[in-house]
N, C-alpha and C positions, 0 to 999 in steps of 0.2 A: 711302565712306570710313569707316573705322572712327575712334571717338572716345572718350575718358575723360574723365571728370566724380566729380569727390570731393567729398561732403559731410561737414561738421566740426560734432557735438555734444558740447558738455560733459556730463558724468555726474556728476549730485549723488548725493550715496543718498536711498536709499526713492524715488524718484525715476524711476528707469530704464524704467519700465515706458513712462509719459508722455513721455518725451523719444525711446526708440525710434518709438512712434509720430508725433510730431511729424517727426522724420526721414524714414517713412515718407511722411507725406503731402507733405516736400520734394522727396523723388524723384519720386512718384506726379505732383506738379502737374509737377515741371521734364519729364516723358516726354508728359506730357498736351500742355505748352503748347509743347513743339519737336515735335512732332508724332512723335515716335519710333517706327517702327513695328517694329525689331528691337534687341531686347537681347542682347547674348550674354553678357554676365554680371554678379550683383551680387555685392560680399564686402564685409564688415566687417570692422574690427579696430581692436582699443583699442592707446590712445597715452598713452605716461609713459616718461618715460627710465630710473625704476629698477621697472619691469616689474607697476608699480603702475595701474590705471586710472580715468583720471580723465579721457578723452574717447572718441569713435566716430568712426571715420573710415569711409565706404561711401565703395566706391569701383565706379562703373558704365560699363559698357564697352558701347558702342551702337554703330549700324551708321546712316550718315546716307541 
């Protein structure tokens, strides 16, 4: 069964660097601790309503 899982980081500035990775190792642990053995894709994208950004949304597409 294929599955979708989004995760939600705010963007401070100067900042970004630290919080992509903080993201990073949310996904890393949520694939680690479901046991995930197939990804079939990961994508980003920032979120604001007047095309300004000020969060990250990943959004991961697995295979159960």
């Amino acid at each position: 069964m294929i599955r979708v899982k989004t995760f939600g980081e705010p963007l401070e500035p100067f900042r970004a660097r630290k919080e992509l990775d903080d993201l990073d190792t949310r996904v890393n642990a949520f694939i680690r601790e479901n046991g995930i053995k197939k990804v079939i894709s990961v994508s980003d994208s920032t979120t604001h309503e007047d095309g300004g950004t000020i969060g990250l949304i990943r959004v991961l597409v697995y295979e159960e």
